[in-house]
BALOBA-1460 file (C-alpha; in Angstrom, 3 decimals):
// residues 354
<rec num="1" residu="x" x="120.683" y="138.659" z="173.189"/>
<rec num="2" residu="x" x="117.825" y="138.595" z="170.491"/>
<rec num="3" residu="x" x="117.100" y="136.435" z="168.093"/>
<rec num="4" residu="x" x="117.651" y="138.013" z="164.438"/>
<rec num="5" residu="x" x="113.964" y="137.715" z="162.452"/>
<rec num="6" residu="x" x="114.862" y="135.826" z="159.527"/>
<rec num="7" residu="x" x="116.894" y="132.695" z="162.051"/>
<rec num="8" residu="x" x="113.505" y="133.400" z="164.104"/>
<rec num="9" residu="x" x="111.774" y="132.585" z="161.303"/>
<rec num="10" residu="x" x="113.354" y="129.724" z="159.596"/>
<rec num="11" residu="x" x="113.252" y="127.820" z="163.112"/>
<rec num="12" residu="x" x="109.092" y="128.703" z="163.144"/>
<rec num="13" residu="x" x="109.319" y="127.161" z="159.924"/>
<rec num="14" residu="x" x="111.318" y="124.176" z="160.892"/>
<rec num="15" residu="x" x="108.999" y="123.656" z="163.526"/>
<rec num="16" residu="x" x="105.944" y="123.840" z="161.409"/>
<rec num="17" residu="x" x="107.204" y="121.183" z="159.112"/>
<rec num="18" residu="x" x="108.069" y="119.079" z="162.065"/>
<rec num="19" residu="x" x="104.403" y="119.193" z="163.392"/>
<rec num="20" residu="x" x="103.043" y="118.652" z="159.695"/>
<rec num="21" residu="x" x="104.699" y="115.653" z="159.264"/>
<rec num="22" residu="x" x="103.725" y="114.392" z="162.533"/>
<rec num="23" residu="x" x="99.745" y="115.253" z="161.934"/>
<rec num="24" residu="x" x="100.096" y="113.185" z="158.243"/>
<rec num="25" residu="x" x="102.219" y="110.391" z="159.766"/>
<rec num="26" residu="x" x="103.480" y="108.244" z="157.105"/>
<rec num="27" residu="x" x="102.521" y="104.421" z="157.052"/>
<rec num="28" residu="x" x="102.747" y="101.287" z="154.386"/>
<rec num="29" residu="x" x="102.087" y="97.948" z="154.546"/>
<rec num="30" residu="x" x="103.219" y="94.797" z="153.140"/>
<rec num="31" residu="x" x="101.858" y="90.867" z="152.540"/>
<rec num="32" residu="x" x="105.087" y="88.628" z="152.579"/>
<rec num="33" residu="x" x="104.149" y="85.683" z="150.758"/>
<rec num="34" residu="x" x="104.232" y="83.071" z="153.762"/>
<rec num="35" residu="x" x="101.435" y="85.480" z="154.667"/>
<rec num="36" residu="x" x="103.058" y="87.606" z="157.051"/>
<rec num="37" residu="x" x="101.651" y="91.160" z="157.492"/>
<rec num="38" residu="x" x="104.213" y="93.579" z="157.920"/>
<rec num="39" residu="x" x="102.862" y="97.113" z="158.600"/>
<rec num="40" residu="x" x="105.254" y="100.535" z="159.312"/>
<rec num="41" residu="x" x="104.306" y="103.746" z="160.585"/>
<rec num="42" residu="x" x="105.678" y="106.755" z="161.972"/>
<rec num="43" residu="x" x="104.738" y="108.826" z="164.841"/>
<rec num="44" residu="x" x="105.326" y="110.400" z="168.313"/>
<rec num="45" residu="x" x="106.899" y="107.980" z="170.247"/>
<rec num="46" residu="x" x="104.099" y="108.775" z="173.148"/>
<rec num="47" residu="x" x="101.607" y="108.034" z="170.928"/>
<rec num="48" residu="x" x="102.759" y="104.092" z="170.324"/>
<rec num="49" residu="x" x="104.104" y="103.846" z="173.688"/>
<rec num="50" residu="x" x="102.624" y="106.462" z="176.522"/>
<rec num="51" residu="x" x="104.905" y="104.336" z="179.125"/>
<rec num="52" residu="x" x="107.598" y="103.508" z="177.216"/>
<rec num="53" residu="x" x="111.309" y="104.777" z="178.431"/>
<rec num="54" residu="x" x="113.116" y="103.531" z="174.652"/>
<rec num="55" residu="x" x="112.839" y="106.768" z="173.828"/>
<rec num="56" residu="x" x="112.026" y="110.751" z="174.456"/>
<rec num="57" residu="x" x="108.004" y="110.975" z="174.301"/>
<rec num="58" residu="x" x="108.233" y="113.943" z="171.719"/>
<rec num="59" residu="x" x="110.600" y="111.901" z="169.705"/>
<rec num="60" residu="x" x="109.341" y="111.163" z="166.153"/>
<rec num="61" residu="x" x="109.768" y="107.524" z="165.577"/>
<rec num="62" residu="x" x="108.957" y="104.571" z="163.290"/>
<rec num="63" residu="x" x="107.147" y="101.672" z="164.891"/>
<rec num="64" residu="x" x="106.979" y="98.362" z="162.906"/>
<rec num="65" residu="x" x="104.277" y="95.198" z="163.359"/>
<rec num="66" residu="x" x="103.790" y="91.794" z="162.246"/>
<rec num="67" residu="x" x="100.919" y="89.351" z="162.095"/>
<rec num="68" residu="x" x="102.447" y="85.938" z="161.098"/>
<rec num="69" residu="x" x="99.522" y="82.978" z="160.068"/>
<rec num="70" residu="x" x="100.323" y="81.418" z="163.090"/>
<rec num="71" residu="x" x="98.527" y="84.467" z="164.814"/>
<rec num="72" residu="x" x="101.825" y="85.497" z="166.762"/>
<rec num="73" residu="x" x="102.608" y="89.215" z="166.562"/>
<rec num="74" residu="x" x="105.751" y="91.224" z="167.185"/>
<rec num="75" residu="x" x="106.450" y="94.921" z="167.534"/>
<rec num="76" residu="x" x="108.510" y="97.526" z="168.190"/>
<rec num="77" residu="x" x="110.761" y="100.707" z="167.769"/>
<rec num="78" residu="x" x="113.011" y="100.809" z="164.527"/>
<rec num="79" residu="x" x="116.727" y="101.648" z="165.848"/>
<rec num="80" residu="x" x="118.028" y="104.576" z="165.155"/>
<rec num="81" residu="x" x="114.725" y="106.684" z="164.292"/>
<rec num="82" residu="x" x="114.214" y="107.777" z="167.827"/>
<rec num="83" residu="x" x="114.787" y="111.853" z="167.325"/>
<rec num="84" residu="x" x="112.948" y="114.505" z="166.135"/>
<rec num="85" residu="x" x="113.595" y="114.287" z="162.498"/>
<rec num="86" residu="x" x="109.948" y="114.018" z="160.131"/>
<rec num="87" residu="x" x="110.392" y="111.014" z="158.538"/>
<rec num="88" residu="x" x="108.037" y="110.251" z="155.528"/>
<rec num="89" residu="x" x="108.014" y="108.285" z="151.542"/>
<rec num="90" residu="x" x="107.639" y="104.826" z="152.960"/>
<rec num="91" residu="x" x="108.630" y="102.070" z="150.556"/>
<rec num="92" residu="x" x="108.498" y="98.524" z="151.795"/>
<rec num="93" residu="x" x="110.009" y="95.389" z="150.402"/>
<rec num="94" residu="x" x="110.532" y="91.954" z="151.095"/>
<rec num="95" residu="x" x="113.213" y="89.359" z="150.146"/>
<rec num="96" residu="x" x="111.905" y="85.812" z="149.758"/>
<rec num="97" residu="x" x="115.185" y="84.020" z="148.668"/>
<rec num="98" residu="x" x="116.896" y="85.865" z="152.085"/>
<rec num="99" residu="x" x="113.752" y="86.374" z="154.250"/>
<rec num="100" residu="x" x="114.601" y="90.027" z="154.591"/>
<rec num="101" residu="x" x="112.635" y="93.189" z="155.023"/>
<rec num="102" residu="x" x="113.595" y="96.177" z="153.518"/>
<rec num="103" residu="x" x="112.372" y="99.928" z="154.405"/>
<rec num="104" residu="x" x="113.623" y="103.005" z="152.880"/>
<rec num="105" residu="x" x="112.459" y="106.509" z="153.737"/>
<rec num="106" residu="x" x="113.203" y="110.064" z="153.516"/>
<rec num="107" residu="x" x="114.497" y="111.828" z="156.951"/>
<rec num="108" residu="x" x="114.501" y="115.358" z="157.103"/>
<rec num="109" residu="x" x="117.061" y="117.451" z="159.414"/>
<rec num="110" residu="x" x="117.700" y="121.100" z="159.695"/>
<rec num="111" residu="x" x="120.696" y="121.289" z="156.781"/>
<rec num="112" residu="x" x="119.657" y="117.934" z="155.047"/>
<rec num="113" residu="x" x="116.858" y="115.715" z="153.507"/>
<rec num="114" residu="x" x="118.729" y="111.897" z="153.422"/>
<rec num="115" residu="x" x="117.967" y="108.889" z="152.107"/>
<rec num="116" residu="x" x="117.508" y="106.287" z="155.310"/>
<rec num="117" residu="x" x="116.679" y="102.462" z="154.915"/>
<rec num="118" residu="x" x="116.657" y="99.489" z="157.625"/>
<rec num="119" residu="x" x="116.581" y="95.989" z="157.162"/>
<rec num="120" residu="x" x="115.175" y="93.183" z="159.149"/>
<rec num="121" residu="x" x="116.806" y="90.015" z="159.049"/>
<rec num="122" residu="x" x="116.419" y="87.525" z="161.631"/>
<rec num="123" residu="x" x="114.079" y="89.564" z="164.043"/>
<rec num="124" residu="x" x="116.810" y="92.205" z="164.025"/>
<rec num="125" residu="x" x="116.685" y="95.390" z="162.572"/>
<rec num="126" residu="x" x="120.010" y="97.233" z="161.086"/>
<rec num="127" residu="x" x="119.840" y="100.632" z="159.964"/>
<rec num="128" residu="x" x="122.250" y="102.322" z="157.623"/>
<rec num="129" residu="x" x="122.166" y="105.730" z="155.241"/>
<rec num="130" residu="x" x="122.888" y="106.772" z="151.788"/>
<rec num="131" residu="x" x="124.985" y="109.458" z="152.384"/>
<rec num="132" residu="x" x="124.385" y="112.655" z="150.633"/>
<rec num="133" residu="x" x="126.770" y="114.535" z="148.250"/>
<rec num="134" residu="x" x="127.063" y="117.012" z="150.214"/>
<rec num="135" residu="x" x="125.783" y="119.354" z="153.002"/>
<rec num="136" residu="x" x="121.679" y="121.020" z="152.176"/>
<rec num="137" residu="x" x="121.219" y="118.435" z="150.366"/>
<rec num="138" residu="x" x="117.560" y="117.386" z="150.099"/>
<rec num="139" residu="x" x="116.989" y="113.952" z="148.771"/>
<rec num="140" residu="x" x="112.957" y="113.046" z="148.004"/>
<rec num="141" residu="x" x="110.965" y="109.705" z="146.486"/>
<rec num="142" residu="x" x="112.967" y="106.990" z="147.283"/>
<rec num="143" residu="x" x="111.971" y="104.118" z="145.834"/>
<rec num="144" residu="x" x="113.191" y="100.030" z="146.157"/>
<rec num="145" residu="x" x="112.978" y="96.978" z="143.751"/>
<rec num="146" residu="x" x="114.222" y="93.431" z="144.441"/>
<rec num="147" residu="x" x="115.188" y="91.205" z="141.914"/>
<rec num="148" residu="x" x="117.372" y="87.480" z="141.908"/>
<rec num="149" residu="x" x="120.244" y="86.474" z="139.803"/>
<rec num="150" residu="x" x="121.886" y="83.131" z="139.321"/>
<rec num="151" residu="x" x="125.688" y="83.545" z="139.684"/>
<rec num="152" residu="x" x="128.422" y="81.521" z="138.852"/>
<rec num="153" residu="x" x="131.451" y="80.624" z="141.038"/>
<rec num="154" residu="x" x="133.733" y="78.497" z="142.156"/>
<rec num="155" residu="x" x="134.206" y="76.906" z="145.380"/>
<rec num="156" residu="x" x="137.586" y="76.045" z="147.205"/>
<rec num="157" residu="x" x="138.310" y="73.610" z="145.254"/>
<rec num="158" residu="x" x="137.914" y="75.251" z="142.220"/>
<rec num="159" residu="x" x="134.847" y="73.529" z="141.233"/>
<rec num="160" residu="x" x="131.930" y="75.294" z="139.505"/>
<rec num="161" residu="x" x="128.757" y="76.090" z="141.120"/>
<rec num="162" residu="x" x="125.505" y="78.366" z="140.925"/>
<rec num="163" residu="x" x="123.709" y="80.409" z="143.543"/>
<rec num="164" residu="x" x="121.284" y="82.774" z="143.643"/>
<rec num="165" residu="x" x="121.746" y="86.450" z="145.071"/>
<rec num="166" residu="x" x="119.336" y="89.139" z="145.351"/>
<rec num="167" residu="x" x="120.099" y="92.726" z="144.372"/>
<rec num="168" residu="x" x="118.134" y="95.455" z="146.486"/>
<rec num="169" residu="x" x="118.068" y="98.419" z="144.151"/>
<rec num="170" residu="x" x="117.527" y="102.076" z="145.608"/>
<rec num="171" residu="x" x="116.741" y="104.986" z="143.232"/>
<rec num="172" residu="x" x="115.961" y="108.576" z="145.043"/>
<rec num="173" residu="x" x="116.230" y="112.147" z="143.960"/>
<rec num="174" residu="x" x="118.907" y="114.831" z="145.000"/>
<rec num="175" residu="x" x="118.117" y="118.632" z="145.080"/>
<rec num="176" residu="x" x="121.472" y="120.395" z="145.603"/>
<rec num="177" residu="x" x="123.680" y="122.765" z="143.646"/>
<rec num="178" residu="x" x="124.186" y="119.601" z="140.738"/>
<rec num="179" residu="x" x="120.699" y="118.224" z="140.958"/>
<rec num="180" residu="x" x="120.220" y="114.651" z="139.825"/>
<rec num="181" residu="x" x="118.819" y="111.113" z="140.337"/>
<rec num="182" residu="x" x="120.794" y="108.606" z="141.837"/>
<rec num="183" residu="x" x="120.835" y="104.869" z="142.377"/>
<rec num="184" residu="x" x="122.509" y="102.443" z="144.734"/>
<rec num="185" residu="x" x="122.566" y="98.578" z="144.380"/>
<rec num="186" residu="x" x="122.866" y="96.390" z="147.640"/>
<rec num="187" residu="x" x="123.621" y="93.131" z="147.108"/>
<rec num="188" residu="x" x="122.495" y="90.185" z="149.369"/>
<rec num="189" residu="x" x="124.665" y="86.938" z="149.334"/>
<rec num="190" residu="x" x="124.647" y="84.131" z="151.325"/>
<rec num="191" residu="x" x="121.999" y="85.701" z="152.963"/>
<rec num="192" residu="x" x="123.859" y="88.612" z="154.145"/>
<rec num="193" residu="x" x="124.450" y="92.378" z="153.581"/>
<rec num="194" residu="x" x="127.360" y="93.836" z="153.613"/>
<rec num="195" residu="x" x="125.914" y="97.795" z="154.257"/>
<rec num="196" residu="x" x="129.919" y="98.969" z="154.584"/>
<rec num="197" residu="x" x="129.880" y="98.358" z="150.701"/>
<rec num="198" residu="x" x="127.412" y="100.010" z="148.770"/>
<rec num="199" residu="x" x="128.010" y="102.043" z="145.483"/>
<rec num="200" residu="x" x="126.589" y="105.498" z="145.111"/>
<rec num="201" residu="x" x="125.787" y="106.200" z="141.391"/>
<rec num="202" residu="x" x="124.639" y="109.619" z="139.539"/>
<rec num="203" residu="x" x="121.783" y="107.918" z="137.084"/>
<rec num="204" residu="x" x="122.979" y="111.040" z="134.237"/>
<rec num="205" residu="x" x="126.717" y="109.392" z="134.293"/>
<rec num="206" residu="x" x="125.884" y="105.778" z="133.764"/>
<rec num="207" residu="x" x="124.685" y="106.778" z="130.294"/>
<rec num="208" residu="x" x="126.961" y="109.376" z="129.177"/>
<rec num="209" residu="x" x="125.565" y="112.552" z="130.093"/>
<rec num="210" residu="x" x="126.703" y="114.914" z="133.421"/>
<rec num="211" residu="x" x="125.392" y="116.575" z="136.191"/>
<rec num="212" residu="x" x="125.459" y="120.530" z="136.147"/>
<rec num="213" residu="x" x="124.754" y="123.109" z="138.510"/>
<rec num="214" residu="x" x="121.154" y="125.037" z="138.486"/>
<rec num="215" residu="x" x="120.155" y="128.282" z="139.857"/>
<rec num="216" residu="x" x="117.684" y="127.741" z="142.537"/>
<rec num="217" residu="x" x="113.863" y="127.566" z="141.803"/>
<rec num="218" residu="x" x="115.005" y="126.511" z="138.274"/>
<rec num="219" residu="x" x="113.352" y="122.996" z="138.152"/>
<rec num="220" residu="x" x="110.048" y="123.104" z="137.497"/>
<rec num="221" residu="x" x="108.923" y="120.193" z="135.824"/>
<rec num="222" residu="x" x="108.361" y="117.377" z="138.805"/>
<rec num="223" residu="x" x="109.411" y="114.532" z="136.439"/>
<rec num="224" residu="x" x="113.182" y="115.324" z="137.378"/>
<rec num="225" residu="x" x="112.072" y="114.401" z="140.901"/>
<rec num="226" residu="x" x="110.512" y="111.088" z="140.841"/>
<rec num="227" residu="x" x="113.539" y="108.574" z="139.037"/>
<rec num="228" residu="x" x="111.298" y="105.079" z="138.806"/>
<rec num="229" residu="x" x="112.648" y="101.555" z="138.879"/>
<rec num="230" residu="x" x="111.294" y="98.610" z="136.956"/>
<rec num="231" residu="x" x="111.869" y="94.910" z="136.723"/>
<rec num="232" residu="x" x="112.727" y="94.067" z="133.257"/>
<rec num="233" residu="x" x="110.458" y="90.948" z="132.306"/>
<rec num="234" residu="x" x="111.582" y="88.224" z="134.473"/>
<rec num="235" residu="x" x="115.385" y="88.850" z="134.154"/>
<rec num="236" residu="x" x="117.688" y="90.689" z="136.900"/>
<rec num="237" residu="x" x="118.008" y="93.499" z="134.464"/>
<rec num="238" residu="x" x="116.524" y="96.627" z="135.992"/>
<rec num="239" residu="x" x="114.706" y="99.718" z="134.345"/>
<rec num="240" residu="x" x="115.704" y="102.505" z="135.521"/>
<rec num="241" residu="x" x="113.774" y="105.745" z="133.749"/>
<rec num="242" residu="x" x="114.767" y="109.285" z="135.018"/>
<rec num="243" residu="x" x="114.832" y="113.122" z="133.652"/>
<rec num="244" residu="x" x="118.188" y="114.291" z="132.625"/>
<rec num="245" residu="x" x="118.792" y="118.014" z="133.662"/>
<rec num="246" residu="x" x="121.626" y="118.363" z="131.311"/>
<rec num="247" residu="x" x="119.967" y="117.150" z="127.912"/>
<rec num="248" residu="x" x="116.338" y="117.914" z="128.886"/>
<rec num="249" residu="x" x="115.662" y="114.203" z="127.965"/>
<rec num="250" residu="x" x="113.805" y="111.231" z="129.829"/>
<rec num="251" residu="x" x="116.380" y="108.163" z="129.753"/>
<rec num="252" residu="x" x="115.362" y="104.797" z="130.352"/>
<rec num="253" residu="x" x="118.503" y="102.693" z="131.131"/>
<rec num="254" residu="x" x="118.504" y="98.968" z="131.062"/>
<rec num="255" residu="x" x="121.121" y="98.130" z="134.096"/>
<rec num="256" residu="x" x="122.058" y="94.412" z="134.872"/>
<rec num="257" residu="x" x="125.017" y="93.494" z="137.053"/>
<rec num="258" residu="x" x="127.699" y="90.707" z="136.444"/>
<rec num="259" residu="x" x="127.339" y="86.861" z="137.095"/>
<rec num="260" residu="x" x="130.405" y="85.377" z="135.762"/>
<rec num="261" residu="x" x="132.634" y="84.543" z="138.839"/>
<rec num="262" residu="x" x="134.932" y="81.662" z="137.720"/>
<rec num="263" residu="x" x="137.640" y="83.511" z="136.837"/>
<rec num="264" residu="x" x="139.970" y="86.382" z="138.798"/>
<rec num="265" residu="x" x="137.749" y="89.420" z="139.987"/>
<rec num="266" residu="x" x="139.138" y="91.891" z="138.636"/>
<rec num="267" residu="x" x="139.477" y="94.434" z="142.001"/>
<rec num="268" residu="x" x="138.239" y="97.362" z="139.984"/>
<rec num="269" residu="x" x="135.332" y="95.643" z="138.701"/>
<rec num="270" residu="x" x="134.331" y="92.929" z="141.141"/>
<rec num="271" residu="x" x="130.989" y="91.181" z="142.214"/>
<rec num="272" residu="x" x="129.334" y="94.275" z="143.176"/>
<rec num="273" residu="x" x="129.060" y="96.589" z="140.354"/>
<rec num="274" residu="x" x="126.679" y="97.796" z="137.710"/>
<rec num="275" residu="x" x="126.543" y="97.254" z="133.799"/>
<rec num="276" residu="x" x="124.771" y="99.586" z="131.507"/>
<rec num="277" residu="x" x="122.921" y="97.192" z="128.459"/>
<rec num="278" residu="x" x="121.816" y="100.308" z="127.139"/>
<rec num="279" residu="x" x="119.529" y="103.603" z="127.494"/>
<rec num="280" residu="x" x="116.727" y="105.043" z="124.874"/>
<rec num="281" residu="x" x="115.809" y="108.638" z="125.214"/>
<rec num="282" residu="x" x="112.964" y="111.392" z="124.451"/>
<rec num="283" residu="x" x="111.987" y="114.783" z="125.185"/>
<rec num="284" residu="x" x="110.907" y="115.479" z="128.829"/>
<rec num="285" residu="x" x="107.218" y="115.599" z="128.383"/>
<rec num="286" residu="x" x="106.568" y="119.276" z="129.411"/>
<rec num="287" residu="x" x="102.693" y="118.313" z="129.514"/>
<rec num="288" residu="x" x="102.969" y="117.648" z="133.493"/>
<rec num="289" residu="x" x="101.556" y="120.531" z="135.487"/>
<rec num="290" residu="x" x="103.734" y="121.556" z="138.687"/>
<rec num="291" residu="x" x="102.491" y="119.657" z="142.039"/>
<rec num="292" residu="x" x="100.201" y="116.653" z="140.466"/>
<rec num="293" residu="x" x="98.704" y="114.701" z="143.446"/>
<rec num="294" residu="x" x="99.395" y="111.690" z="141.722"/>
<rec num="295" residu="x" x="102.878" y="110.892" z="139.285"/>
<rec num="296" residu="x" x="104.272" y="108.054" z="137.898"/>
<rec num="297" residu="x" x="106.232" y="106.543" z="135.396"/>
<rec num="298" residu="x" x="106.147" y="102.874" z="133.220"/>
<rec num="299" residu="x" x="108.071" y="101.261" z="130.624"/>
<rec num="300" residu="x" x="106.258" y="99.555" z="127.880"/>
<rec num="301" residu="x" x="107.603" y="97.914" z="124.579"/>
<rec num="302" residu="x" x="110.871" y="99.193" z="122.757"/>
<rec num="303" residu="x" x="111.656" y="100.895" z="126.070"/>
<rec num="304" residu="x" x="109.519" y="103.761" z="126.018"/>
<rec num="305" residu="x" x="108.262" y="105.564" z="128.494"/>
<rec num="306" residu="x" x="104.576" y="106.158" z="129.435"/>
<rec num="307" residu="x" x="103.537" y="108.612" z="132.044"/>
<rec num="308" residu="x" x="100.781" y="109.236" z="134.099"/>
<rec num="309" residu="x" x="99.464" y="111.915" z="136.423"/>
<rec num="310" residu="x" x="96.577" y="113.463" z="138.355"/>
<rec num="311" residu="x" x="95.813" y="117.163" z="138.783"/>
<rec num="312" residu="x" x="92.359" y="117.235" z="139.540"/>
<rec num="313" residu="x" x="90.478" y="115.143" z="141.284"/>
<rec num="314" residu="x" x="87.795" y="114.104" z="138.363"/>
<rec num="315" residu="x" x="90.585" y="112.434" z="135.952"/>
<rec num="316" residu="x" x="93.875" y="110.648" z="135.268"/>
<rec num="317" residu="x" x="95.696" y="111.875" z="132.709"/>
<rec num="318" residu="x" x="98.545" y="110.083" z="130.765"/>
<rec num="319" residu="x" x="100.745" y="110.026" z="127.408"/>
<rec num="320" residu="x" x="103.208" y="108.445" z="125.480"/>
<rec num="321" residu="x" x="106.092" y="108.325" z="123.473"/>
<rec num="322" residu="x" x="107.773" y="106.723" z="120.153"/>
<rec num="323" residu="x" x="111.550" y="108.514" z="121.434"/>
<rec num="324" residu="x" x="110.944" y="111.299" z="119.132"/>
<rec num="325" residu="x" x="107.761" y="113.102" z="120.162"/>
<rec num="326" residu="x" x="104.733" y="112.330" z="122.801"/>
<rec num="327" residu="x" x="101.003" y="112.035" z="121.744"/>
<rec num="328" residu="x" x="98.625" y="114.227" z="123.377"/>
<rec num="329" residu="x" x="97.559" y="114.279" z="126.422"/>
<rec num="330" residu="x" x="94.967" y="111.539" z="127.256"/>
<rec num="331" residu="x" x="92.813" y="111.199" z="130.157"/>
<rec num="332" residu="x" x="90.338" y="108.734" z="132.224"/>
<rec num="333" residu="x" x="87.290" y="110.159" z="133.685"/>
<rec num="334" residu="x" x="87.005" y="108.892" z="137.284"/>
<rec num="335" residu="x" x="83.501" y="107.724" z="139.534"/>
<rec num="336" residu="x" x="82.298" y="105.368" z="141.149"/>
<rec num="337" residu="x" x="82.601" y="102.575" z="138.425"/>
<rec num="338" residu="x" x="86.848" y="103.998" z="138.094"/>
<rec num="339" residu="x" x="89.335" y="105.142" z="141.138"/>
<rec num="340" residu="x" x="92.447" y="106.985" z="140.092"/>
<rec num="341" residu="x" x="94.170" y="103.395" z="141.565"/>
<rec num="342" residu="x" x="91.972" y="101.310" z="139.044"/>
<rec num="343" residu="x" x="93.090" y="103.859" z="136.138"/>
<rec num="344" residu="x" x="96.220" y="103.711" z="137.441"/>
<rec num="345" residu="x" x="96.324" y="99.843" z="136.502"/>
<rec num="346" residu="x" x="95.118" y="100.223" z="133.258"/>
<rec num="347" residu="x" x="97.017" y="102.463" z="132.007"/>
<rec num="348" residu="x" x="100.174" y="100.665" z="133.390"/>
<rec num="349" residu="x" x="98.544" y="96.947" z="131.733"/>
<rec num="350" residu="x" x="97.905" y="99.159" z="128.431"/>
<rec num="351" residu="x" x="101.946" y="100.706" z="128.613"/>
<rec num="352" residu="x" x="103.519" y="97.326" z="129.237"/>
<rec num="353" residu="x" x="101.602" y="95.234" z="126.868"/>
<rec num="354" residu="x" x="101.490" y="97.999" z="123.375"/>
């Protein structure tokens, strides 16, 4: 029986991705501070291991190493990557108060693009996914923040206590027939996870707005696709800045999450759920070309947004806002004396402190 051309085709194309994402293997690294280097990469399982039987040698796997200051170093195979899925958009974290190592990436199968992390506590690894809406979806730029907030409780005996917890935030975007950002909060307490119990949220609904559906091809300003996270001050209040489809805006939403535990938890609203301080909005800047190499987003004073990007390989560019309009477009001419990370810096030291 043949093979109709256009199935012929998407598998060639399926296949093509697969080997392009092998040839740019993804990889990140990460200093913990008891000086642990942590670094992740993936790869054909061959390549890492040409005898190794823990997996098929064409599979496409993540490895993981360590290089503690004792000089003792550990590796291996992160469970549940061994299969032929491209897996790429690293982001690396690590927990001091719980001594845990987070990874999140994106995994790529035939009908979806999910959101995968894994966490290493203890020498062990335990994967888990955020599931997607629904079937082709295709999730992209995951990205993680950690923060720590004192709690208050009460023990057994009905005495009053506080502990410290540390919130693993997850922000990613979904392109599907509602496109939108979403976020996910995992909470760590006691020094455990509980993965079974982790909220989903659309970023649009937290402050008010919707998601709607899109014809295909229709967003093309990349600032819908990279939602940021960032630490408000020193507090566990997140930032969490993101492109609404429905108003056309750029929201900045201050999230924090409750602490109050003496009294009855309410069921509905108990220890692990989200509250919304507030959100400040603009205009999506529409100065972004499509496909910058290099996009980002920071939050300075008031709450606005400044963002940055790099379409050429001679400059950064970047603007800002007031909430009502952006100034123009300004840029930083890059050499030998400037790298776009160096520009990068400045213009994020310039955002948070005007």
């Amino acid at each position: 029986m043949k093979t109709p051309l256009a199935f012929r085709t998407i598998l060639a194309l399926l296949g093509t991705i697969a080997l392009a994402a092998v040839a740019t293997a993804e990889e990140k690294s990460l200093l913990t501070p008891d000086g642990t280097l942590y670094h992740v990469q993936s790869g054909l399982y061959r390549s890492f291991e040409p005898q190794g039987t823990a997996a098929q040698p064409g599979d496409i796997v993540i490895r993981w190493d360590s290089l503690d200051q004792a000089g003792v170093a550990l590796s291996g195979i992160i469970p549940g990557t061994d299969n032929g899925d491209p897996k790429d958009q690293f982001d690396l974290a690590y927990d001091s108060l719980s001594q845990t190592l987070v990874l999140v990436w994106n995994d790529k199968t035939q009908v979806i693009t999910s959101i995968q992390f894994a966490v290493l506590q203890k020498g062990i690894w335990t994967p888990a996914q955020l599931i997607p809406s629904g079937m082709f979806s295709f999730a992209a730029n995951p990205q993680l923040l950690i923060t720590h907030q004192t709690v208050q409780d009460l023990d057994v005996n009905g005495n009053e206590y506080d502990t410290a917890r540390s919130i693993i935030s997850v922000t990613w975007w979904e392109g599907s027939i509602r496109p939108r950002a979403r976020f996910a909060p995992i909470f760590v307490e006691n020094g455990s996870i509980d993965l079974a119990d982790i909220q989903i949220y659309d970023l649009p609904e937290l402050v008010g707005s919707q998601t709607i559906a899109t014809a295909s091809g229709a967003i093309e300003n990349p600032l819908y696709e990279i939602p940021t996270l960032q630490q408000d001050g020193l507090s566990s209040t997140i930032l969490a800045t993101f492109a609404d489809l429905a108003t056309g805006t750029l929201q900045v939403a201050r999230i924090t999450f409750p602490s109050d535990f003496r009294h009855v938890i309410n069921p509905m609203h108990g220890r692990h759920v989200v509250v919304i301080l507030g959100h400040n909005s603009a205009p999506i800047l529409s100065a972004v070309p499509p496909n910058p190499t290099l996009l980002g987003i920071v939050v300075g004073s008031s709450y606005q947004p400044t963002v940055f990007w790099q379409s050429d390989p001679g400059s950064v560019h970047f603007a800002s806002t007031d909430g009502t309009a952006w100034t123009d477009t300004r840029s930083l001419p890059l050499g030998r004396a400037l790298s776009a990370d160096a520009a990068v810096t400045l213009i994020r030291r310039m955002a948070i402190q005007n």
